[in-house]
N, C-alpha and C positions, 0 to 999 in steps of 0.2 A: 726620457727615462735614462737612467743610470745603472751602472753596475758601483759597487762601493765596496772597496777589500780594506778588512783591518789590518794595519799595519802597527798599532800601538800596545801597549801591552797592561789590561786589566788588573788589575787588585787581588790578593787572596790566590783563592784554587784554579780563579777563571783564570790568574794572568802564567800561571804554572803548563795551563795547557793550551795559551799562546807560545808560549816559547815551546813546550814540545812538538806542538803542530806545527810551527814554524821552523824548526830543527829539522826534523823529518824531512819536512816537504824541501827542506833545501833551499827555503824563500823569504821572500817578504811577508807573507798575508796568512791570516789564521780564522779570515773571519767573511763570508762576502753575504752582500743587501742587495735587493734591487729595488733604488728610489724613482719614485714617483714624483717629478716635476709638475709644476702648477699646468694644467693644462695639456696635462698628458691623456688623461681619464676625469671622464664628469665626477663633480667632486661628489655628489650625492650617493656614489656608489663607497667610498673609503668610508672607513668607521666612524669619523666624526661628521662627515655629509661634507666636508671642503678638503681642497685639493692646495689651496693656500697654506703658506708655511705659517704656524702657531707662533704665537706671539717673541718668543725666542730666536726664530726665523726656523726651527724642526722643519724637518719634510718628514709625509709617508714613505715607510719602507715595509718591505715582507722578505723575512729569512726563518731558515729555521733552525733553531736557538738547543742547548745542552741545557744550561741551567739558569734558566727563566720561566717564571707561573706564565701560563698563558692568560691575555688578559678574560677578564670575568664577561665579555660582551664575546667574548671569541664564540664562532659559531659551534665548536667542537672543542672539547676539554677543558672548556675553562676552567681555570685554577691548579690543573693539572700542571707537571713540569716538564718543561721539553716538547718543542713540536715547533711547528707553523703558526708564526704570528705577526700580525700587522707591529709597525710600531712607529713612534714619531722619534727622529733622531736628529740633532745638532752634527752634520757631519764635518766637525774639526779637521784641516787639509794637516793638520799635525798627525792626526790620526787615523786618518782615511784617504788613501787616493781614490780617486774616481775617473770613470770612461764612462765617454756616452757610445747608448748603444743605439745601432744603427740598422742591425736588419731584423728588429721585430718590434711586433705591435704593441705599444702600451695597453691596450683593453684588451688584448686575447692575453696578455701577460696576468692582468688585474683579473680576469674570472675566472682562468686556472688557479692563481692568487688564492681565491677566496672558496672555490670546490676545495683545494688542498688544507684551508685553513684549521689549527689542528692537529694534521698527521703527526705525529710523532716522530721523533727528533733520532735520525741512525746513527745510534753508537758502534753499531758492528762495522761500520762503513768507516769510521774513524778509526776506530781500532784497527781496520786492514792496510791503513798507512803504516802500522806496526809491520803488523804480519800478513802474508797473505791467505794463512791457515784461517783468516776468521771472514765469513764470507757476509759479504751483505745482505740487508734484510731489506725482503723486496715493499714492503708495507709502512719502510720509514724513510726518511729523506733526509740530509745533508744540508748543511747554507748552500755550498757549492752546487748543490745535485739538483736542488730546488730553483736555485737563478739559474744553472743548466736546463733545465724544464720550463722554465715559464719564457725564455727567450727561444724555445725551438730548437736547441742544437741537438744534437744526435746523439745518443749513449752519453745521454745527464749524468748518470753513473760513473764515469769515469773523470769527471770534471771533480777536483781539488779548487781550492782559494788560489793558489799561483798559478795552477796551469788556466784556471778559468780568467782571469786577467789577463794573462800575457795573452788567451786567445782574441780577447776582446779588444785590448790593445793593438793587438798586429794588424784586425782587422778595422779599428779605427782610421788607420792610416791610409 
């Protein structure tokens, strides 16, 4: 299993609010996944039944997304925008560093994963990078907050894209 922080910067409105998010936070990363390696979780349980990368070489990943439909098989919202969603990603080393991660489970990760699939996507949580006036909303969840969660760390809430890498990182080592 992986943690995967964007580091590149998107098209249009998305890539506007990589550079603000990334401004902000003082860093690298505007964006973090948690991938699912072949053989991490039986593949039967991911949305397409394998765990094998798609013809492209894509792996599984689960983040939770600002502005993306969730997909129509999603067990919660689909076609809704913003939330927790599975998704198959080409992770270009151009555009994503990656860490493997080492003190949690891949299947307690993948069925929190999939209870959470859905929630809707914390804008107030973003926004409180701004300011601290705007408080988070306890019912939605963050990319960061949500890989903070499914790997077991303590006060997922407070994990950002950079500070959640650099924890993952240090503790690589």
């Amino acid at each position: 299993m992986l943690l995967a922080s964007y580091k590149s910067t998107r098209p249009g409105l998305q890539g506007i609010a990589n550079r603000i998010i990334r401004w902000r936070l003082r860093g690298t990363y505007s964006h973090s996944e948690i991938v699912f390696e072949p053989g991490d979780v039986p593949g039967h349980l991911l949305p397409d039944g394998t765990s094998r990368p798609d013809d492209a070489g894509a792996l599984w990943s689960v983040s939770s997304v600002a502005a993306e439909r969730l997909p129509d098989w999603s067990r919660r919202r689909a076609g809704e925008m913003g939330g927790v969603r599975f998704k198959r990603i080409g992770f270009d080393p151009m555009r994503w560093d990656t860490v493997r991660v080492r003190d949690a489970d891949p299947m307690d990760a993948l069925v929190l994963a999939r209870r959470m699939e859905g929630t809707a996507y914390d804008w107030h949580q973003v926004a409180g990078y701004a300011s601290w006036l705007i408080p988070q909303d306890p019912e939605r969840v963050s990319c960061a907050e949500l890989c903070a969660m499914l790997l077991g760390l303590i006060d997922p809430w407070r994990f950002d894209p950079c500070v959640l890498h650099a924890a993952l990182t240090t503790q690589a080592k």
